[in-house]
N, C-alpha and C positions, 0 to 999 in steps of 0.2 A: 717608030713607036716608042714614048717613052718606057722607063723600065720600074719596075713593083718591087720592092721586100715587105712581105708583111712577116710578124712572129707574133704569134698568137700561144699566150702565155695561160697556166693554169689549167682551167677544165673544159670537157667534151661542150657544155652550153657556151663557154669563149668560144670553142671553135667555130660551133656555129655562125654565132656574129661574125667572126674573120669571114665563114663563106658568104655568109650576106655583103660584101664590103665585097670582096672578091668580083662578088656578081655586079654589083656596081659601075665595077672596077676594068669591067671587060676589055678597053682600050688601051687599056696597061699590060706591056710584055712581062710576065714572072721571073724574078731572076734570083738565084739563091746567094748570090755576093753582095750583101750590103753596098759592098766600096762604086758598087755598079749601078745602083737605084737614083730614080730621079726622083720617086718615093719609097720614104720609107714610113711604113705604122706600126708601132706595139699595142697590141691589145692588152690590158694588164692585167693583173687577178688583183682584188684588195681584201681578200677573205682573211687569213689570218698571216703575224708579223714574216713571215720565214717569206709569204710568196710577196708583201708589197717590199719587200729587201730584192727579192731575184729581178722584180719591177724595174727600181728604180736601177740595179744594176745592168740591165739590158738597153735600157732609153741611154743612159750613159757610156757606155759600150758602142752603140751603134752611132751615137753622133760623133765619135772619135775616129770611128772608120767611114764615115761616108765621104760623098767629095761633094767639093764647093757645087754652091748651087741648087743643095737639093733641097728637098724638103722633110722632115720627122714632123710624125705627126703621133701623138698616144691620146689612144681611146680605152675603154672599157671602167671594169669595176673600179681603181683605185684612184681612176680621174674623177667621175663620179662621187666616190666618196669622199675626197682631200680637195678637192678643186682648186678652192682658194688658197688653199698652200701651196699646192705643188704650181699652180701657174707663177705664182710669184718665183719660186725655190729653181726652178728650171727654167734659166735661161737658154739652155742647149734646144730647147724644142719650139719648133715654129707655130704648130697650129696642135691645140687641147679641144675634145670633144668627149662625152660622156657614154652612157648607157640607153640614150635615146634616139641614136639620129642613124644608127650604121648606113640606113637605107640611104642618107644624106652627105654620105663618106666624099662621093664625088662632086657635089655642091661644093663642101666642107675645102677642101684641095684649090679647088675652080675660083672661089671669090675667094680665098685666104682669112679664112672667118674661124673666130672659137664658134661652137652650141654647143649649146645643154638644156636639152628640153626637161621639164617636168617630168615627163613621163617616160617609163621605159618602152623600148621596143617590142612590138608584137607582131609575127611572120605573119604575112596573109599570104591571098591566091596571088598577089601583083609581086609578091617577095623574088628577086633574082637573087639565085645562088650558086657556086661555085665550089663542088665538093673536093674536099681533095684528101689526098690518103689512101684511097683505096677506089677499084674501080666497081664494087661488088655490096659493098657496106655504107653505111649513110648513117649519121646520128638526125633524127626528127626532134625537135622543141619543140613540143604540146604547150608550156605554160613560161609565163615568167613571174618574178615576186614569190614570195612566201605568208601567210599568216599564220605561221606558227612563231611560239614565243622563247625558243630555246635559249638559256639563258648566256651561253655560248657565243652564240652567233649573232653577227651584225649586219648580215644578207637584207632583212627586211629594208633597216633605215637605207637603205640606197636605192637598192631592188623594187621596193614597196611591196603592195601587198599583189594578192593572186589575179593573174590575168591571164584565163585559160583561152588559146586558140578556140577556132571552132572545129567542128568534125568534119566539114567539107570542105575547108582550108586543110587540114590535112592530109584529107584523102586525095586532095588534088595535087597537091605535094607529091605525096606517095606512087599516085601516078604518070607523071611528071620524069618522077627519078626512075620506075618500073620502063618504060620506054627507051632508058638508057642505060638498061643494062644492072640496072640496081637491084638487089632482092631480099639482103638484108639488112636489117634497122634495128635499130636502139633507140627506145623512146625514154629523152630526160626533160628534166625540169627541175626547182630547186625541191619541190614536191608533190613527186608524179600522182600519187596516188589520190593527191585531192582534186585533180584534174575536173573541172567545171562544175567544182564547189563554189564557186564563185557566180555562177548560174542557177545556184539553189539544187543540180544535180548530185544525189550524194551516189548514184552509179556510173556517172561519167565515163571514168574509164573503162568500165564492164561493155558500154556502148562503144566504143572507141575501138576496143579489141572486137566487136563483134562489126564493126564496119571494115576492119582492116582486113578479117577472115576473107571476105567478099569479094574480095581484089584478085584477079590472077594477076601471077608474080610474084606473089610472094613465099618466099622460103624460107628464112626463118627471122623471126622478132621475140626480143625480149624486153623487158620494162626494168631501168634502171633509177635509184632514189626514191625507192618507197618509204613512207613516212609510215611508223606502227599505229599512231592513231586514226590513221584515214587509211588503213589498209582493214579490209572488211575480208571473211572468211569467203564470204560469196565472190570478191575479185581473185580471191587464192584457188579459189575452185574454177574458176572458168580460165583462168592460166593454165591449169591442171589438164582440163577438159580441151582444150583448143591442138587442132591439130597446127596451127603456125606458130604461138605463140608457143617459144622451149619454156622448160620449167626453171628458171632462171630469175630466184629470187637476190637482189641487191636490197636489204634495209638496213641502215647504218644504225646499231641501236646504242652507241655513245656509252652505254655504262648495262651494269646487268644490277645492281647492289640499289634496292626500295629507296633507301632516302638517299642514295645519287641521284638516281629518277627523278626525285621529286626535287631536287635543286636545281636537277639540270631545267627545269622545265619542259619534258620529255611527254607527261600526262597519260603515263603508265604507269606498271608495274613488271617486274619478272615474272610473276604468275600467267600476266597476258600475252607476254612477250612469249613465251615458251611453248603455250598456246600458238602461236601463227607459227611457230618456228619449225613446230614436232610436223604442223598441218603439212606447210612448205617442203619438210624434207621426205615426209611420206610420198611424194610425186616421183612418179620414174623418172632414173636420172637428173634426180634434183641438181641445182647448181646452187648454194648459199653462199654471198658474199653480203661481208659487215664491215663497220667502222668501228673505233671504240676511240674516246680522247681518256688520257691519263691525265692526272695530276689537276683536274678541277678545282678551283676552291672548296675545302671543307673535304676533299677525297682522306678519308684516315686510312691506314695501314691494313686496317682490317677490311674495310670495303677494298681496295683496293688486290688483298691478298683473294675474294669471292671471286673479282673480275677476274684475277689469272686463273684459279681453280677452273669455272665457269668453261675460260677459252680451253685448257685441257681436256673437258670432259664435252662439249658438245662438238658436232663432226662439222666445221665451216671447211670451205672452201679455198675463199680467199678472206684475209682478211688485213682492214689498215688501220693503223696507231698511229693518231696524232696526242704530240705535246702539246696539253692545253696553251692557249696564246689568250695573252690577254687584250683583250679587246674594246675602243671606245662603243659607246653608243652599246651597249651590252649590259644585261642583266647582273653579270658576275664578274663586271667591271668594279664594281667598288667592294666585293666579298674581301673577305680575309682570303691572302692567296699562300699557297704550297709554294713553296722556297724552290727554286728553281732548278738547287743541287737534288733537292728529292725527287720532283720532276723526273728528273734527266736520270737517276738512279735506278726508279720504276719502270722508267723505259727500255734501258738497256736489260732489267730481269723480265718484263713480257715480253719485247723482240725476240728473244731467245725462245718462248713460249709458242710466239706465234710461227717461228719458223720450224719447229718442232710440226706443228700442226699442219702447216702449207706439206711440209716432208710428205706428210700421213697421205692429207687429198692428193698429190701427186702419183705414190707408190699404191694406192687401191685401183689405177686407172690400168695397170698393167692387168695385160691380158686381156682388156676390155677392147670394145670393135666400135669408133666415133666416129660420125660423118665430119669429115674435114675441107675446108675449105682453102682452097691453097693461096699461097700470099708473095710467094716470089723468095726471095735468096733469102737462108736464114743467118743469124744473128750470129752462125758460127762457121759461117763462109762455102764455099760452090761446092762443099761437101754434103751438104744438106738441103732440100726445098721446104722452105716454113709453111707450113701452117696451124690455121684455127681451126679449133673443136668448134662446129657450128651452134654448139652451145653459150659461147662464149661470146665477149662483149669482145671490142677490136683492143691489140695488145694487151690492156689492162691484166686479162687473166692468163698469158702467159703465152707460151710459144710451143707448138710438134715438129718436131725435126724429124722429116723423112728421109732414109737414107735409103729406102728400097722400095723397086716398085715393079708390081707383078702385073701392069696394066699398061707398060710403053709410057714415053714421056710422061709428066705432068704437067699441065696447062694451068696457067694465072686465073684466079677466078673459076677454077671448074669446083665440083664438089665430089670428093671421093668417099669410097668406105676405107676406112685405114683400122687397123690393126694396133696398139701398144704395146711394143715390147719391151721399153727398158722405161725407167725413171730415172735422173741423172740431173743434179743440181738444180731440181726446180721445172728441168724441161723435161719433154715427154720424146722417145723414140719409138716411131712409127713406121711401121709397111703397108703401103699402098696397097689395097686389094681386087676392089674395080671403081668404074667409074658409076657416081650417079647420076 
């Protein structure tokens, strides 16, 4: 049987495409040594400058260690978006294919062909996939594309615009994976919440979540990449309401300061934003995870000194800072841009800000009693069993190091009541209390 390396670069919606490709790929032995593969694929990220550097860094990498005969192959966002450059600029790579074809990975290999369809990819009921990371948790892609116009981001021109699954493409999915053992899920997209806006449905995902209710198997789901404009009070209320669906709000709101908003092409304001936000965290057990980019064009000292106040004074979760990148095919591509030393300046005084604030959510969870999901050896070796707050998205929001357990072994995959007893760099220390 010959043998696979895929590395699937950047975010949880790459991943998925990897498992689509995977699932294709079924005839192919997995092997985690490059030097060993008869193929190898990168999936790429082309979103901003930092990830198409780790890109081109990894395709170069990996042709230096393979051995004669094989094949590389790179797909994803930054083929798609560079095509004609990067086919030319890389000779190390045998076969380039984009954001349309994953389903066509093993065609693609078989007759030794570039494509690149027009159009992006979209999972149906026919989609083979291949999960991998966990035997218990699943990321679902509802949609692909964006129509939002953020002045930032270059996702549409590649992506294109919204193309939202259907609901019985998904729930066939869902139950598909529920037969095997799967219970919980993470629903993304580049933005979830306008899910079958594109349908003329502006409840989409209200329906979505009330078709997932209906499923046994499922144990817990959250909704990841809400967008503040397409998120309605009444979707914040039935998240609220739902006994599957945790209160696990994720909306990246990039700036907090009116006329950042409005540059950014965000099509809010702080007043609205504050609004969903107070709604959100009023939920038992709320979980609020944000984005913010620094150094925008036109970001002044003073806007940007609101942004840190802001993060100090409201209670997030988690939260993540990017250095604005500047980007082609983007609105804020040709602004007057912040000098790169300020940039980088601003960064290093909110990183301090925001870990100040990650400290806070960590040390209020002490003494607190989370259903946990256990995940196998933790990250700080056979002295601990990791797990996740079933609250929680997979790794992104951190790791429970159980060192005690009043319940005999812990089992991979089971879900316990655990206890918080310490806070400690970030991580949570826990006792097992019974099993659910």
């Amino acid at each position: 049987m010959p043998k696979l390396y895929l590395q699937s670069l950047g975010c949880n919606k790459n991943l998925v495409d990897s498992e689509i490709m995977l699932g294709r790929l079924e005839n192919y032995e997995l092997c985690d040594e490059p030097q060993n593969a008869d193929v190898l694929i990168v999936n790429t990220c082309g979103f901003i400058k930092s990830a198409k550097i780790e890109s081109v860094n990894v395709i170069l990498s990996l042709h230096e260690q393979r051995k004669d005969n094989s094949v590389l192959v790179v797909t994803g966002c930054l083929m798609q978006r560079y095509k004609d450059e990067l086919v030319k600029e890389l000779p190390e790579v045998d076969l380039f294919t984009g954001v349309g074809d994953y389903d066509k990975i093993d065609e693609i290999i078989f007759k030794k062909v570039n494509l690149f369809s027009n159009s992006t990819y979209l999972q149906n009921e026919q989609s083979k996939r291949l999960i991998t990371g966990s035997k218990t948790h699943a990321f679902i892609k509802i949609a692909e594309g964006c129509n939002q116009n953020c002045s930032f981001c270059a996702i549409p021109s590649f992506k294109g615009r919204l193309k939202s699954r259907s609901i019985k493409s998904i729930i066939s999915e869902l139950e598909s994976l529920i037969t095997k053992g799967y219970f919980d899920f993470s629903f993304i997209a580049q933005d979830t919440s306008s899910y079958l806006f594109d349908e003329g449905q502006k409840d989409g995902l209200i329906k979505l979540i009330k078709a997932v209710e209906k499923l046994e198997g499922v144990k817990s789901a959250r909704i990841l990449y809400l967008y503040p404009t397409s998120v309605s009070k009444a979707l914040i209320e039935k998240i609220i309401a739902s006994k599957v669906f945790v209160n696990y709000f994720d909306m990246p709101l990039q700036h907090i300061n009116d006329d950042m908003l409005k540059i950014m092409k965000r099509g809010t304001n702080k007043k609205a934003l504050l609004e969903l936000l107070k709604l959100m965290r009023s939920a038992k057990d709320s979980f609020l995870r944000t984005g913010f980019i620094v150094g925008h064009p036109h970001e002044n000292e003073a806007e940007f000194n609101e942004l840190c106040e802001f993060i100090k004074e409201f209670d997030f979760d988690r939260i993540s800072i990017f250095g604005y990148s500047k980007e082609e095919d983007t609105r804020a591509f040709s602004l007057p841009q912040v000098p790169s030393k300020i940039i980088n300046k601003r960064l290093k005084i909110i990183e301090k800000i925001v870990d100040q604030s990650l400290e806070k959510s960590f040390a209020k969870e002490v003494g607190k009693t989370r259903q946990v999901v256990i995940t196998g050896q933790s990250s700080e070796g056979e002295f601990f069993i990791a797990g996740k707050d079933l609250r929680w998205d997979r790794e992104i929001d951190g790791e429970i190091l159980i060192n005690e357990s009043l319940c005999g072994k812990l089992e991979l995959g089971k879900i316990y009541e655990c206890k918080i007893t310490q806070s400690l760099d970030k991580k949570l220390i826990a006792t097992a209390l019974k099993e659910l």
